[in-house]
N, C-alpha and C positions, 0 to 999 in steps of 0.2 A: 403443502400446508397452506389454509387459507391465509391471507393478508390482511382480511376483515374481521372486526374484533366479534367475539359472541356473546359479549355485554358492553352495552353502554347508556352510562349514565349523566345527566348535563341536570347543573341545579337542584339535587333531589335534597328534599328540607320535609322534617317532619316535627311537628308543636304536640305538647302533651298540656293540656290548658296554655299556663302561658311558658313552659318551658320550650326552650327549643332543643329535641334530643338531636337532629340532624341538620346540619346550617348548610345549605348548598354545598352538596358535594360531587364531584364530577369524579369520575372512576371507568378508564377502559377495560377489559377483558380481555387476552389474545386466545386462540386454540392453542392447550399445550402449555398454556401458563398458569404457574399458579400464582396467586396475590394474597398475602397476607395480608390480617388488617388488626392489627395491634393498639392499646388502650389502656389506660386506668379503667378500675371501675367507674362507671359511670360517663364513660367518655364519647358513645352511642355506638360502639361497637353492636351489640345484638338487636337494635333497633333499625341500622343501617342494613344490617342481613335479613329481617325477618321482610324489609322495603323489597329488597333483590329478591328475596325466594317469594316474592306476588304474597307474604302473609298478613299485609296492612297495607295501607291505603297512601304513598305520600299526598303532603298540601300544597307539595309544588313541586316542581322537577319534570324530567323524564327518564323512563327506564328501556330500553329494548335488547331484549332476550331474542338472538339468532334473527334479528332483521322483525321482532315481534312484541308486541307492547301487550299488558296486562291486561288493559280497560277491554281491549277485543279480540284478543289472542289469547287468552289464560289457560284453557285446554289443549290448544298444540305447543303451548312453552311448556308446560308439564311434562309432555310426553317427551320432553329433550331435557330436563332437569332433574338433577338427583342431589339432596339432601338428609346429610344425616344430622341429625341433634344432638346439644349435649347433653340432654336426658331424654332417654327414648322410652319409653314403656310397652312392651308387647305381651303378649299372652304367654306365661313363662309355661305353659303345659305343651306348647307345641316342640317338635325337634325342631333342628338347626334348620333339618331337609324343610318341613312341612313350613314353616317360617319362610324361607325363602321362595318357595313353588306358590305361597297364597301372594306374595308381592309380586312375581311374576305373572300373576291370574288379571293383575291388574291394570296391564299393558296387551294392547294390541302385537307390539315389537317387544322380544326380550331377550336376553341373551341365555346363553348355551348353562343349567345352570348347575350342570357336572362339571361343567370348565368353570364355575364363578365357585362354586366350592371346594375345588381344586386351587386356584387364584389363592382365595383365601387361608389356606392349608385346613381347613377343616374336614378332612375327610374321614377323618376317625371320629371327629363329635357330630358327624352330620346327622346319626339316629338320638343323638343326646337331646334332653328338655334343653330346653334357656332357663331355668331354675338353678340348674346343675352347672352352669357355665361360668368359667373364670372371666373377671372382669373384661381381660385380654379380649377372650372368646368372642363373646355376646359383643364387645366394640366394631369385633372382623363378622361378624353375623349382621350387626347395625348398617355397616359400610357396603354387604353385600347386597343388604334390601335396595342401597339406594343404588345400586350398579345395573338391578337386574334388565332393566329396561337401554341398557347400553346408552348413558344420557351423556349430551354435549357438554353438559356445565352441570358441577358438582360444588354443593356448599357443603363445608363441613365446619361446624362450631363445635372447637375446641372437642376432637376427637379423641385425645390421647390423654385429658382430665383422668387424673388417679390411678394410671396404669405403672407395673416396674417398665422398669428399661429395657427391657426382651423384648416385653407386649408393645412398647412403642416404639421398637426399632423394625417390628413386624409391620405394625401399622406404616410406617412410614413407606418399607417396601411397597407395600400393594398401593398407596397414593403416587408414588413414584411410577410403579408400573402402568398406570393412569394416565398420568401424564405423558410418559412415550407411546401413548397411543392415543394421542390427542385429545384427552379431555382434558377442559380447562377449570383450574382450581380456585375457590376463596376460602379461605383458610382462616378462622380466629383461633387466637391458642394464646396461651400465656407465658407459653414454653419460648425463650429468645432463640435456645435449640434448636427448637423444631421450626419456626421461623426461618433462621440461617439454612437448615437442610433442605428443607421443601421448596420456598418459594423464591421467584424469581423475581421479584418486586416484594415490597413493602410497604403499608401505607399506616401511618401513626397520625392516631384520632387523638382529639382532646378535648372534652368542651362540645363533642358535636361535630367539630369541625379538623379536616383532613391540617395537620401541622406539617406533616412532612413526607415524602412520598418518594420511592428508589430503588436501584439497589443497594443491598448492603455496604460494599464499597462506596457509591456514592452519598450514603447518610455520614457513614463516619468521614468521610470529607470536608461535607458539608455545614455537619453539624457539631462536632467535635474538633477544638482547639489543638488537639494532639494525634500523634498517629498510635503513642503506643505509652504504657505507665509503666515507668522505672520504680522499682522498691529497694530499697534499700535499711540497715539500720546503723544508725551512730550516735555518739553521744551529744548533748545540748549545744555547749561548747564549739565542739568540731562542727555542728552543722551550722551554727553563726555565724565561725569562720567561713564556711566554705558556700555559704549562700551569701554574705559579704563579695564576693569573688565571682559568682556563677548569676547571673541574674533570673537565669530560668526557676532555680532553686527555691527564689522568694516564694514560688506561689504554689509550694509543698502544700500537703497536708500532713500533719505531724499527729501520729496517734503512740498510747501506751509509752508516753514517757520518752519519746523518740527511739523507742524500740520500732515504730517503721514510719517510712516517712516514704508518701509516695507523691510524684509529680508526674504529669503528662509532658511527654515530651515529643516534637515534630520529626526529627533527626535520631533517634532511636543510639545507631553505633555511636555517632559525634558527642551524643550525650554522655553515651557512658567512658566512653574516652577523654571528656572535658573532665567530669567525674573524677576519674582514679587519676590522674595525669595532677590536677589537684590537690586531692588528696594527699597524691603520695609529697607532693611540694611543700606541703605543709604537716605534714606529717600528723596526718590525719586519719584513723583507724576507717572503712567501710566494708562492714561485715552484713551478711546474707545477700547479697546484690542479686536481683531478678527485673526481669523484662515479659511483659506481654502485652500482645498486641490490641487495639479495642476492638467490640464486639459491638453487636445490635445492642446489647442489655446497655452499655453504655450511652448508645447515640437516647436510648429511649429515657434513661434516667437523666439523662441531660433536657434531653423536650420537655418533659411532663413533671419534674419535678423525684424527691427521693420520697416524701411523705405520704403514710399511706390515705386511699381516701376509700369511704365507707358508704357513700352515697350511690 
C-alpha cells in the first residue's frame, strides 16, 4: 500500500460575496481510507466537496488529487475520480445494464462490468428501467456509474439519504468492499452510524471551519468530559440526598419528574458501585439503572451545539 496520501489539501477557503463557506481547511487522504466529514446544516460541508471533486473554483488554498492539481491536470484527475451525488438524475428509460455500459463509454479504462453488476447484486434488475427501481436499487446503480472506470478516490455525498436499513447495510458492504481494494473514501452523511461503520477518520465542520478531526475514539476523548452515561430513576428526595454525597451526581440532568436522571461519568464500574453502595447506605430506592457508552452523535452534539440550524 502506497504511504503517500491521494489527496491533499493546505489552506483551501472559499467566500460566497462576503461569507466565508470554507475557512482554511487542510485535509489528508490516505489509499484505503475513508474520511468522513460531518456538519450542521450550513457548516460547508457540500461546498468543501464540490472544491475536492474540481466542481468550483477555491479563492485560496491548494488541492492535489494523486500528485495532480486542478488548474492543469483536471482531465487526468477525472479519470482516477469517481463521484456519486446525493441527488443524481439519469435517464429513467434506460436499464441498469445500458446505464452502466454508457458510463463506461466514457472512460478510456473501465472496469469488468458483469463483475461491477455482480459487485453490486444487481443482476436480476440489470434488464430493469431506473423508473422501476427501488430507491436501494438506483443508489447501487448510482455507485456503480461512479466505479466503472476503477477510480482512486471516491466522493460520495451522503449516499444512504432515505433508504431502509437493508438498502443501507448493502450499501455499505460494496463501500467497504472499496475500501479493501484500495480506494480511498470521503464520505458526508448525517447518519453518526454510518460514520462510526465506514470511516476511519472523522472530520467535524462548523462555521466553515474543520473543529475537530480523529478517530472515533479519539474525539470522544478529546472532546467529551465523560466515557459513558449512567441512567437511572429515583425520587426527588433521594436524589438530594445522594448528590449531597456523590459530587459527580451535581451535574445530572434531571428529566420527567426525576423519572430519569442521567450523568456522564469517566469511571463507568466505580460509578455505579459509588451509586448503589450509597444508596443502599441511605436507604435510598434506584430503580431502572443503565449504562452506555458515548458515541460520535455525542462528541458531535457536544461541538456544534443540540439546536437545530436552518441556514
Amino acid at each position: 500500500m502506497s504511504t503517500q496520501p491521494v489527496l491533499k489539501v493546505n489552506g483551501l477557503c472559499k467566500k460566497f460575496n462576503s461569507a466565508l463557506a470554507v475557512d482554511h481547511i487542510d485535509l489528508e487522504l490516505m489509499p484505503g481510507e475513508c474520511v468522513a466529514i460531518l456538519g450542521p446544516n450550513g457548516a460547508g460541508k457540500t461546498t468543501t466537496c464540490e472544491l475536492l471533486e474540481g466542481l468550483i473554483e477555491p479563492d485560496q488554498g491548494n488541492i492535489e488529487v494523486l500528485g495532480m492539481q486542478y488548474r492543469s491536470q483536471r482531465r487526468a484527475i477525472y479519470a482516477h475520480v469517481g463521484v456519486q451525488l446525493q441527488e443524481t438524475h439519469l435517464y429513467k428509460k434506460y436499464t441498469v445494464r445500458e446505464t452502466i455500459e454508457l458510463f463506461a463509454s466514457f472512460y478510456p479504462e473501465k472496469s469488468n462490468t458483469e463483475q461491477l453488476i455482480q459487485d453490486m447484486q444487481l443482476q436480476r434488475k440489470q434488464h430493469t428501467r431506473l423508473e422501476h427501481l427501488s430507491g436501494g436499487q438506483k443508489q447501487r446503480v448510482y455507485l456503480a456509474c461512479a466505479l466503472v472506470h476503477s477510480p482512486k478516490v471516491l466522493f460520495l455525498d451522503e449516499p444512504t439519504t432515505g433508504l431502509d436499513p437493508q438498502a443501507r447495510m448493502h450499501l455499505w458492504q460494496s463501500i467497504e468492499a472499496q475500501k479493501k481494494q484500495n480506494v480511498a473514501v470521503i464520505l458526508t452523511t448525517h447518519y453518526m452510524e454510518e460514520a462510526d461503520k465506514l470511516a476511519d477518520r472523522v472530520v467535524i465542520m462548523d462555521q466553515g471551519k474543520v473543529i475537530a478531526a480523529g478517530t472515533v475514539r479519539e474525539l470522544i476523548q478529546n472532546h467529551c468530559h465523560a466515557r459513558a452515561i449512567l441512567t437511572f430513576q429515583t425520587s426527588r428526595t433521594n436524589f438530594q440526598l445522594l448528590s449531597e454525597q456523590i459530587s459527580w451526581l451535581r451535574s445530572a440532568q434531571v428529566t420527567d419528574g426525576f423519572q430519569k436522571i442521567q450523568v456522564g461519568v469517566i469511571e463507568p464500574s466505580e460509578a455505579i458501585q459509588t451509586l448503589m453502595q450509597c444508596a443502599s447506605k441511605n436507604n435510598c430506592q434506584i430503580e431502572e439503572l443503565s449504562l452506555r457508552s458515548l458515541t460520535l452523535e455525542d462528541v458531535f452534539l457536544n461541538l456544534t451545539g443540540r439546536s437545530l440550524r436552518d441556514d
